[in-house]
KOLTORTOR-519140 format. One record per residue: residue in one letter; x, y, z of N, C-alpha, C in turn. Coordinates in steps of 0.02 Angstrom, whole numbers, padded with zeros to 5 digits, always signed. Layout:
# residues N
AXYZXYZXYZ
...
# end
This chain:
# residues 234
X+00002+00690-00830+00039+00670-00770+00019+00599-00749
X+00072+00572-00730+00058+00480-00703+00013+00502-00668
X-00041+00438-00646-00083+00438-00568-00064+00417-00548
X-00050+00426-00459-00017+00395-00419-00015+00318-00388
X+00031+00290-00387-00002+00207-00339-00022+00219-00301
X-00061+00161-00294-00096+00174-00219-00039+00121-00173
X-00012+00113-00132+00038+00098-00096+00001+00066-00010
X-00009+00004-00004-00033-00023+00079+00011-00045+00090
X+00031-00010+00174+00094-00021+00171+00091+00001+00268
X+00145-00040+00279+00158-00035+00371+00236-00016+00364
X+00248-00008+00414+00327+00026+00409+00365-00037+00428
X+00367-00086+00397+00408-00177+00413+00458-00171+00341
X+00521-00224+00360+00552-00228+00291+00512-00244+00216
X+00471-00281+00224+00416-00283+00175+00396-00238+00124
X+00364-00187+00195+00350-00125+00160+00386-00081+00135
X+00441-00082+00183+00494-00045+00122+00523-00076+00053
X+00526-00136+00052+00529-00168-00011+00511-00109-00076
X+00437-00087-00064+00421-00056-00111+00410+00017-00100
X+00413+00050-00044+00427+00105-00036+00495+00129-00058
X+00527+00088-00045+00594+00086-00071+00600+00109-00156
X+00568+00051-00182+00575+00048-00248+00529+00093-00285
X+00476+00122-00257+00443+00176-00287+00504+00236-00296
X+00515+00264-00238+00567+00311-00233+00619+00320-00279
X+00651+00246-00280+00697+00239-00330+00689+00261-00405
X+00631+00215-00422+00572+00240-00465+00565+00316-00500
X+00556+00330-00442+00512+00417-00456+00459+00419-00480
X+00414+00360-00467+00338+00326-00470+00298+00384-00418
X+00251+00419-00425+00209+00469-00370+00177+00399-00353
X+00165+00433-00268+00125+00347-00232+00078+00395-00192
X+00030+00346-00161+00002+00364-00096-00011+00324-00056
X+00016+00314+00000+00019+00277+00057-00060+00300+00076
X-00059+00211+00095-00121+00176+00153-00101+00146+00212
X-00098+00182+00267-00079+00139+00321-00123+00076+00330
X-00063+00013+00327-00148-00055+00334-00102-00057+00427
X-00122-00055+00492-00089-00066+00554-00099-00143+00540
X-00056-00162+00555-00067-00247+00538-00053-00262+00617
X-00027-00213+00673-00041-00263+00743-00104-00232+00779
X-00141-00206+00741-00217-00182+00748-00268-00234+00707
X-00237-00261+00659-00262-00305+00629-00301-00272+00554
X-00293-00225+00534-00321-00192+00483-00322-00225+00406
X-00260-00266+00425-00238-00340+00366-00293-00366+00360
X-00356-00390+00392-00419-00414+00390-00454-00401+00389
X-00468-00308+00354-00513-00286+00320-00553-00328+00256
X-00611-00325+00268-00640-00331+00195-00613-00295+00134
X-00618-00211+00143-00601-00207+00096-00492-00227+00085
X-00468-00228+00120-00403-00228+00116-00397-00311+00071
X-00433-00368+00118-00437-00431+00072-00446-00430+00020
X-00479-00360-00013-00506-00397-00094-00433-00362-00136
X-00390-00321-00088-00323-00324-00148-00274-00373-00115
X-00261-00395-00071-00229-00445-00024-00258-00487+00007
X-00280-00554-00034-00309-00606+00002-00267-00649+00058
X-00199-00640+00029-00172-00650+00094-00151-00630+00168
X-00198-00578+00160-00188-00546+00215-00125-00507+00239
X-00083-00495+00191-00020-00483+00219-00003-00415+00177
X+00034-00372+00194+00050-00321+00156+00126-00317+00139
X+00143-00268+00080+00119-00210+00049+00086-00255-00002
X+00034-00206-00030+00020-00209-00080-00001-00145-00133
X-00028-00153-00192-00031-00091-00218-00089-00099-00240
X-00112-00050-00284-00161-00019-00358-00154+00007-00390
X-00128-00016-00447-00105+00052-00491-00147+00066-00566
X-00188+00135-00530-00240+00152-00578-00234+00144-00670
X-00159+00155-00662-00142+00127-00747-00099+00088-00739
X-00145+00018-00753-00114-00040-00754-00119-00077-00857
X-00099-00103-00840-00098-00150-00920-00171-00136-00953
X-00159-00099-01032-00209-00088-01048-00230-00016-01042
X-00197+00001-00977-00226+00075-00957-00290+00059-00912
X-00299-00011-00869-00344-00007-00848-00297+00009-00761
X-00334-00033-00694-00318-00029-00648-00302-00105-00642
X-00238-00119-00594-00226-00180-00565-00201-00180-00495
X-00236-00233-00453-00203-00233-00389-00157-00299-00382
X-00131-00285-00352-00051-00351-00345-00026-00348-00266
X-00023-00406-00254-00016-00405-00197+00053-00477-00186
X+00094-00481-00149+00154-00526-00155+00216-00464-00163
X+00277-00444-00113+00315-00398-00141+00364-00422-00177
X+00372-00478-00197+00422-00471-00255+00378-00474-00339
X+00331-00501-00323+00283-00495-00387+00261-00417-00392
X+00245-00384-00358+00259-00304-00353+00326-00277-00381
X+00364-00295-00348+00425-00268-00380+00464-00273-00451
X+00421-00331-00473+00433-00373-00540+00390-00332-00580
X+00323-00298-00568+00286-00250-00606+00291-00211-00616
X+00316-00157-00555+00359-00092-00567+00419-00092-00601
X+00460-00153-00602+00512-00149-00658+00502-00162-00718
X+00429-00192-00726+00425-00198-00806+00397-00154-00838
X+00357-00107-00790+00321-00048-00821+00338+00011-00807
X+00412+00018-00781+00457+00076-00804+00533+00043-00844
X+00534+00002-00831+00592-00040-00887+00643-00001-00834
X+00642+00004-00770+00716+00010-00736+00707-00050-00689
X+00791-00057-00667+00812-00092-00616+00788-00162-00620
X+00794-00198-00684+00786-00256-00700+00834-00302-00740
X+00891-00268-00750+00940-00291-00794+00960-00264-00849
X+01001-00224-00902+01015-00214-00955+01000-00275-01004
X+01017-00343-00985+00991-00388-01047+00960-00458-01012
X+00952-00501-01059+00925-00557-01051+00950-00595-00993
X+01020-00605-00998+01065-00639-00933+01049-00608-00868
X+01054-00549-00859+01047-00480-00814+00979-00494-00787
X+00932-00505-00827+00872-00521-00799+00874-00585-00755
X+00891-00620-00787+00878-00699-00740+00907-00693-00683
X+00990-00672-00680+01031-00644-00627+00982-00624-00578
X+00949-00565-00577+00886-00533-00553+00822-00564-00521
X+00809-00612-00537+00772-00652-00540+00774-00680-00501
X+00817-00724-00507+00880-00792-00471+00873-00756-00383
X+00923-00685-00382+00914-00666-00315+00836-00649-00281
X+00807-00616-00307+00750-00583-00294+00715-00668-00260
X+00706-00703-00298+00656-00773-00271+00718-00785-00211
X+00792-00780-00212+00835-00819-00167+00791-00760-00065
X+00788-00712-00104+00752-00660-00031+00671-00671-00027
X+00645-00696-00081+00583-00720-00063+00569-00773-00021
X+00589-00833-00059+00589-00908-00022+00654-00899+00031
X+00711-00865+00028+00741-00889+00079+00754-00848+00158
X+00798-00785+00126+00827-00737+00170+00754-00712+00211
X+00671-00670+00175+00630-00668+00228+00621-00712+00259
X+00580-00763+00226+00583-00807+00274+00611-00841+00341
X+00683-00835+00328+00728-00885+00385+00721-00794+00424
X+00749-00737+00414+00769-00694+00443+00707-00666+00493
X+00633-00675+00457+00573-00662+00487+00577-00728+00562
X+00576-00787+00536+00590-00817+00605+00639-00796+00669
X+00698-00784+00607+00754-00765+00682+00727-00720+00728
X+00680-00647+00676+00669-00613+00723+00613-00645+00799
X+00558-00692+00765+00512-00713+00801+00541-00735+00862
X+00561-00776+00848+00597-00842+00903+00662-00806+00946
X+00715-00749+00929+00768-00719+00966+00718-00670+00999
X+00670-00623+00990+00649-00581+01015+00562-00584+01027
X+00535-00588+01003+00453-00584+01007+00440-00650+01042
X+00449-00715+01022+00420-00770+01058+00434-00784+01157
X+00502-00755+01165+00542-00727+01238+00485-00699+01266
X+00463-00648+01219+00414-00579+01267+00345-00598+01268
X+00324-00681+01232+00233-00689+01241+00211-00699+01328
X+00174-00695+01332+00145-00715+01384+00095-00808+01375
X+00116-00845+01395+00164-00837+01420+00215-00848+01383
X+00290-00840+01414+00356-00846+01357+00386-00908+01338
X+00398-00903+01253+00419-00964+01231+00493-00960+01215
X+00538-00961+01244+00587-00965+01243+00629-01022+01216
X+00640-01029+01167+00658-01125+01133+00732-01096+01091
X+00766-01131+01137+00853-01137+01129+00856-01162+01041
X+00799-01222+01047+00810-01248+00971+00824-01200+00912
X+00742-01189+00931+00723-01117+00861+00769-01056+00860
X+00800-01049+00915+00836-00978+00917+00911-00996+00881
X+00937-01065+00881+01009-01087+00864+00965-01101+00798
X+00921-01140+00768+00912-01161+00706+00920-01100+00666
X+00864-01046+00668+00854-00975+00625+00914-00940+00621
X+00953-00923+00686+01012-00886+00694+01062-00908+00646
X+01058-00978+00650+01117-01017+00617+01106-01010+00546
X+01061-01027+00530+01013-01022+00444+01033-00944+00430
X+01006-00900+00456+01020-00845+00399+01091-00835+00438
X+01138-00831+00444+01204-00834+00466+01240-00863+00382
X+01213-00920+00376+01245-00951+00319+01199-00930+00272
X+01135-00892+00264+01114-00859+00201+01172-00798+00207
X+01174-00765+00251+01200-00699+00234+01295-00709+00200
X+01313-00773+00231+01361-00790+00201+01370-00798+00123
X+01315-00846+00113+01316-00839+00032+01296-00768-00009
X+01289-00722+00009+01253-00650+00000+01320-00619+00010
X+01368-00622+00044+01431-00581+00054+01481-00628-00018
X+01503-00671-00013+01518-00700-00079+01511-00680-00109
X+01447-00675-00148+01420-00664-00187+01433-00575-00204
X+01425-00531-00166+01441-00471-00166+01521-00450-00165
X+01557-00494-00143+01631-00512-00170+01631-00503-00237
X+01607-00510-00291+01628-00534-00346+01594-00477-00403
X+01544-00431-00369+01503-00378-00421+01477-00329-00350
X+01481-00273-00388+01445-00216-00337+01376-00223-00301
X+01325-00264-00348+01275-00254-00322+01267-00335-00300
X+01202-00350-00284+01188-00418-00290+01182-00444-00357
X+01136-00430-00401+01145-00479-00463+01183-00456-00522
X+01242-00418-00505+01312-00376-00551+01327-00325-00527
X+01362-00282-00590+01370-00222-00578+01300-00156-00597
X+01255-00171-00576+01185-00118-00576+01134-00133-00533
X+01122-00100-00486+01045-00073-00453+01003-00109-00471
X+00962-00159-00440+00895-00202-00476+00852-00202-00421
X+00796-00239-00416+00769-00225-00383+00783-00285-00333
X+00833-00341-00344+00840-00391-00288+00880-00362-00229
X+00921-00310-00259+00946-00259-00201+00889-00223-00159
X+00827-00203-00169+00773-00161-00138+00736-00209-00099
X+00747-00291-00144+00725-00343-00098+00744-00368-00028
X+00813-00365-00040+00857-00399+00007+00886-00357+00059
X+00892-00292+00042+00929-00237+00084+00873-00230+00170
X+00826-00212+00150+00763-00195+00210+00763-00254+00264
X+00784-00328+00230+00799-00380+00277+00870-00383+00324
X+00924-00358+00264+00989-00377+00305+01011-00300+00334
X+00975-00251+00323+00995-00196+00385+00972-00226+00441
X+00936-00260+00448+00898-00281+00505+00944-00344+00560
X+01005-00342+00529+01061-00389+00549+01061-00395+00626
X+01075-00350+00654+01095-00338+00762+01022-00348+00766
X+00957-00377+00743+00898-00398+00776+00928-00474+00770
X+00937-00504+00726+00940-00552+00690+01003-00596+00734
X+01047-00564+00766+01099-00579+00796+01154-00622+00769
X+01187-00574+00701+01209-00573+00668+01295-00535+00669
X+01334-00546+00627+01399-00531+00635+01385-00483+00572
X+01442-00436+00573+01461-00403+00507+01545-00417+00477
X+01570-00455+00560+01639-00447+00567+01684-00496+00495
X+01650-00538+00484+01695-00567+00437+01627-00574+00362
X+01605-00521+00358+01565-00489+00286+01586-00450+00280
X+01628-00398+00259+01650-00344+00230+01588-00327+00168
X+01610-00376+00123+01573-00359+00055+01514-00343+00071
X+01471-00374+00110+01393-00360+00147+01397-00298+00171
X+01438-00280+00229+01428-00238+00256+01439-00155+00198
X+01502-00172+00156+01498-00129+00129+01450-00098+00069
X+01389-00149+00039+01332-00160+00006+01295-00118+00060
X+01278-00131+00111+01217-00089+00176+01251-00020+00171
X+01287-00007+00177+01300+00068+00192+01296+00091+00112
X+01337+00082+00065+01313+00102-00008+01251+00128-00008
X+01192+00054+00004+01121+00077-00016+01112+00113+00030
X+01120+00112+00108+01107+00162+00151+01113+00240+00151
X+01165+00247+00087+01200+00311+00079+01154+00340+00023
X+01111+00279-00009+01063+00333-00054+00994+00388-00045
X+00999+00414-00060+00925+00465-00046+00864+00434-00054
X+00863+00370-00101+00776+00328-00126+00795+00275-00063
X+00845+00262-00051+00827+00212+00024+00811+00256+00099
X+00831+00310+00090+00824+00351+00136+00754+00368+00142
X+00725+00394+00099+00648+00426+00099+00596+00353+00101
X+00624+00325+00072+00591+00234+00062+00578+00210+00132
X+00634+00210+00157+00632+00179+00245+00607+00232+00291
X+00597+00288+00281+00588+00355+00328+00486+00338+00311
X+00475+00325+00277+00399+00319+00259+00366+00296+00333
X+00322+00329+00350+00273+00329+00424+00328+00282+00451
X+00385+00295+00456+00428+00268+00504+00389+00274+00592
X+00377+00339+00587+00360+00354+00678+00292+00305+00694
X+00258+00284+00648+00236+00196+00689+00243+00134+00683
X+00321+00152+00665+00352+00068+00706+00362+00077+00760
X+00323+00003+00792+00352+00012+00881+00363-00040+00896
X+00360-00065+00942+00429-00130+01004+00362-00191+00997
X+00341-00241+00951+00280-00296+00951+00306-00329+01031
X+00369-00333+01038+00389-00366+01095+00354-00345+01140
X+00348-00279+01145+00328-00245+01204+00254-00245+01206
X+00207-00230+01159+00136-00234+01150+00104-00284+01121
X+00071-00303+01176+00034-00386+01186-00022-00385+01135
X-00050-00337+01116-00104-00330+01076-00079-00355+01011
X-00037-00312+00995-00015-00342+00931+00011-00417+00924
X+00042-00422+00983+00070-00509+00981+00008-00542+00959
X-00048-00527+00992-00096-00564+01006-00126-00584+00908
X-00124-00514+00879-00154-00527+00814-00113-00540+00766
X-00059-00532+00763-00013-00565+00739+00017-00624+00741
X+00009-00659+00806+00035-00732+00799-00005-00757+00840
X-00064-00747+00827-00139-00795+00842-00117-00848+00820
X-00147-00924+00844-00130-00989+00811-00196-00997+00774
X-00267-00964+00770-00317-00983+00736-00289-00991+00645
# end
């Protein structure tokens, strides 16, 4: 029988990234709650598989070799689980890059800009004291507005994001753009988008993927503690 991953993981789009994709998988896991607005991200031991402090990350007792490896980065995670079950990476060579191509386009772009929108439309309003900046809220809003545009296009033209098959830039990208009405976002003239979210929404591995210690996500807006360790300026 496989041994299970070991899975660190908070209930954020992030983390479903790969909760997601385990599921999909049919990879056995075991969740580590890391509370990252408790600050648990800055464990000793949590640093020595995530030096960046940031989660998910994994361990997976049979790693290359048959030894153990920890990996930490979720699309470099997600790039390992597809190579060491050979799903959801492409049928061929082209298919792969396709794959690729999107997966880095939600790394470098869509978290990124979409993680701000959330900061600056909702969390930065509620600091104490409140930073409310017209700028940042029209810059981010506007930015992933025109990412998600090129993402509906694009889903115009093939079922999934990088064709017609399931990869894992879909497990990448999906956990960000359900997150659309935070983001203050339209669906009204994305069809193709919108109809991509409910698809994956309609599957059972996104279902159990996103349901994972769902019951402690809570409102950062609302609890100062966490603001506090989370968007410390040290």
């Amino acid at each position: 029988m496989t041994a299970p991953i070991d899975l660190y993981y908070w209930p954020t789009p992030n983390g479903w990234k790969i909760s997601i994709a385990l599921e999909e998988m049919g990879l056995p896991y075991a969740v580590h709650l890391v509370n990252i607005g408790k600050g648990e991200q800055f464990t000793p031991d949590f640093l020595k598989i995530a030096p960046n402090n940031r989660m998910p990350a994994i361990v997976d007792p049979e790693g290359p070799d048959g030894t153990p490896v920890s990996i930490f980065e979720s699309g470099a995670i997600l790039q390992y689980l597809a190579r060491k079950t050979g799903q959801f990476c492409g049928p061929s060579e082209r298919d792969r890059i396709a794959v690729d191509q999107w997966l880095m386009w939600q790394m470098g772009g869509l978290g990124p800009m979409a993680g701000q929108a959330h900061h600056f439309l909702k969390y930065a309003p509620a600091m104490d004291p409140p930073n409310d900046l017209p700028y940042a809220k029209d810059r981010y809003r506007a930015e992933v507005a025109r990412l998600y545009g090129v993402l509906d296009r694009q889903l115009a033209k093939a079922e999934f994001v990088a064709g017609e098959f399931l990869s894992i830039a879909d497990f990448a990208i999906w956990p960000w753009a359900v997150l659309w009405e935070g983001q203050q976002q339209s669906l009204e003239d994305k069809p193709n988008l919108a109809r991509w979210l409910d698809q994956l929404a309609a599957r059972p591995g996104f279902q159990r993927g996103r349901a994972v210690a769902a019951e402690q996500r809570n409102d950062i807006a609302a609890d100062k503690t966490a603001q506090s360790v989370l968007f410390k300026r040290e």
